[in-house]
VMD Tcl script that draws the C-alpha trace (Angstrom):
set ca {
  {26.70 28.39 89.48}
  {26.73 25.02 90.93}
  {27.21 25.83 94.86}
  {27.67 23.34 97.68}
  {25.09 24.95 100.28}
  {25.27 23.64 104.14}
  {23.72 25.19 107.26}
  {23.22 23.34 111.12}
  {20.09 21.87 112.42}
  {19.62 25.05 114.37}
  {19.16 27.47 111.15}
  {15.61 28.14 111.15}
  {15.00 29.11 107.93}
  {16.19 25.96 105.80}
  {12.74 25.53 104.00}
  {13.79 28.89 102.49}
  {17.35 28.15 101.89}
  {16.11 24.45 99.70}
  {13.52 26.96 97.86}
  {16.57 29.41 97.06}
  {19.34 26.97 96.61}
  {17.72 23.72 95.90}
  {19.38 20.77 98.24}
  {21.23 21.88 101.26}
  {23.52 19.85 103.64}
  {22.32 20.12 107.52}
  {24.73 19.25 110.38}
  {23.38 18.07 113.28}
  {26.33 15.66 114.85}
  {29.23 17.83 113.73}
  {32.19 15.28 113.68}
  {30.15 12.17 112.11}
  {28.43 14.76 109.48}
  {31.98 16.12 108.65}
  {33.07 12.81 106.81}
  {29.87 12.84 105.09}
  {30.27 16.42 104.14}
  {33.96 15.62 102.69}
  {32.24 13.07 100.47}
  {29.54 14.98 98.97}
  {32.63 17.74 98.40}
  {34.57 15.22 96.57}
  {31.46 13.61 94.40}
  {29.22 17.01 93.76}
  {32.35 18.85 92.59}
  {30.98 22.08 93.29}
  {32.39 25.24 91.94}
  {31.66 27.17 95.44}
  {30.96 25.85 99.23}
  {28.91 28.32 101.12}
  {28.06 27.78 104.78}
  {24.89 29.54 106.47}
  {24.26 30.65 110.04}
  {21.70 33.05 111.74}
  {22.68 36.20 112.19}
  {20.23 38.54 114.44}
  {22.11 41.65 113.71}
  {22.43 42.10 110.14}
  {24.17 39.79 106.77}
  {27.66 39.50 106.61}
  {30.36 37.43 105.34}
  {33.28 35.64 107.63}
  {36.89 36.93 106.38}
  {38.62 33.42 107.93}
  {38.34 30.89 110.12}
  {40.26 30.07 112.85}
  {42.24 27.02 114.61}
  {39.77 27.66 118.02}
  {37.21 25.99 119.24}
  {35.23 26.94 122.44}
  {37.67 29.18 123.79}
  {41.02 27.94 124.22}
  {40.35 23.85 122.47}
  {42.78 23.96 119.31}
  {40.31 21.96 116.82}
  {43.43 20.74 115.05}
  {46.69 20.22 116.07}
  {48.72 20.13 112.11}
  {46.39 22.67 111.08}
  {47.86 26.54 110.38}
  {46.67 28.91 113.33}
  {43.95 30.16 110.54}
  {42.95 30.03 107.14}
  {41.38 33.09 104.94}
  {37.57 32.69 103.86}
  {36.64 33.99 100.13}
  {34.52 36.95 100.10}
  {32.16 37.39 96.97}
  {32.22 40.61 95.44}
  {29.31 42.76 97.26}
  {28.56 45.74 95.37}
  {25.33 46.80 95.59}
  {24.98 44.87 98.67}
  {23.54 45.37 102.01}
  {26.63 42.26 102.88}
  {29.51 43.32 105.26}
  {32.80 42.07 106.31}
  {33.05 40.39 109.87}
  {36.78 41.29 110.27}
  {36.34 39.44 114.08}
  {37.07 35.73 114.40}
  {34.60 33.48 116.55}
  {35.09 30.15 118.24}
  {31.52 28.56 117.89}
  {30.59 25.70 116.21}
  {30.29 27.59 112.57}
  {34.18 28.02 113.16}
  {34.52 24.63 114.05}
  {32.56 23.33 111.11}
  {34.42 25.99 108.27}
  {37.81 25.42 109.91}
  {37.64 21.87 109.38}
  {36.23 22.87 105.94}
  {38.74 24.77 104.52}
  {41.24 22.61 106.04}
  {40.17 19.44 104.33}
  {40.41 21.61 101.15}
  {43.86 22.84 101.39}
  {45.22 19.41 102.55}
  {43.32 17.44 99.46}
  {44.10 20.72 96.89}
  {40.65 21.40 96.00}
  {40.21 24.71 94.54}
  {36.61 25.64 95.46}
  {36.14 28.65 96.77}
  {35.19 28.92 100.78}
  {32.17 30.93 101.91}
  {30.73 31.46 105.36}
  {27.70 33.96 105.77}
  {25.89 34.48 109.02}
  {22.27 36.54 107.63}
  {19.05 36.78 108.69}
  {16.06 35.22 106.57}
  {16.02 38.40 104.06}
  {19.48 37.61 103.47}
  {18.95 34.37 101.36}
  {17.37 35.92 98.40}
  {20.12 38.39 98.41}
  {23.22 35.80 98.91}
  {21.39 34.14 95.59}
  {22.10 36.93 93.60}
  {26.35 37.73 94.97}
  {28.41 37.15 92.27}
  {30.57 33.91 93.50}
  {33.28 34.13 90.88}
  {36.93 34.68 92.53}
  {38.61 37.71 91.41}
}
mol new
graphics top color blue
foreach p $ca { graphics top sphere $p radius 0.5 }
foreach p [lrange $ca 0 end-1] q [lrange $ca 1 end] { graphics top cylinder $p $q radius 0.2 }
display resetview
C-alpha cells in the first residue's frame, strides 16, 4: 500500500522508519513544512497518511485530533472543535487506542492534517501512531484498508 509516512525532527528512530517505509517526510519548522506537506499530499496521491511520534510507554494509535494547541491556543479558528483519526484494524496487535486528546505539536501537525483533507475532499485515510522503535516493524504489517 502506497502510504504517505511523516514524523518531526525529534523522532529518533527515522533511519529505521526510511528502512521500513522507504521515504519519510520530517518536520522541523511546523508552519513552513505544512505547505510543503499539502503538496506532496496532493502530487504522491497516497492511499494512507500516517504520522509517527515517540512514545516511551508503549504503541498506540490517536482516535482524533483536536482544535488545541498548547493549552488553550485554538490552532484554527473555521475549523470543527475536532476531527476523528482512522484506526487500522489491530488484531493480533500489541497497538492500543489513545481515547485521550493531547495539545502538543503532533496535534498541531494532524489537526492541520486532517483539516486540509476535509476542506480539499481528499479521501485518504488519517493515521497518527505514537510507538516506540519496536513498533515500526509492527505498524508495517497493520492492515491500512478502511472498513
Amino acid at each position: 500500500m502506497k502510504a504517505l509516512v511523516y514524523t518531526f525532527r525529534t523522532f529518533p528512530y527515522q533511519e529505521k522508519l526510511k528502512e521500513t517505509f522507504g521515504e519519510i517526510f520530517v518536520f522541523g519548522k511546523l508552519k513552513e513544512d505544512l505547505d510543503k506537506f499539502y503538496e506532496k499530499i496532493f502530487f504522491q496521491k497516497s492511499r494512507v497518511i500516517i504520522g509517527i511520534a515517540l512514545s516511551k510507554s508503549g504503541n498506540f494509535f490517536e482516535e482524533k485530533t483536536i482544535n488545541k494547541f498548547n493549552g488553550d491556543k485554538t490552532i484554527t479558528k473555521e475549523g470543527k472543535e475536532e476531527l476523528p483519526l482512522h484506526i487500522p484494524q489491530i488484531n493480533q496487535s500489541t497497538f492500543k487506542i489513545n481515547r485521550k486528546t493531547s495539545d502538543s505539536f503532533c496535534n498541531y501537525t494532524t489537526y492541520n492534517i486532517a483539516n486540509f483533507l476535509l476542506k480539499n475532499n481528499i479521501d485518504a485515510p488519517l493515521i497518527f501512531a505514537h510507538l516506540n522503535k519496536n513498533g515500526i516493524g509492527e505498524l508495517k504489517e497493520i492492515n491500512f484498508k478502511q472498513p
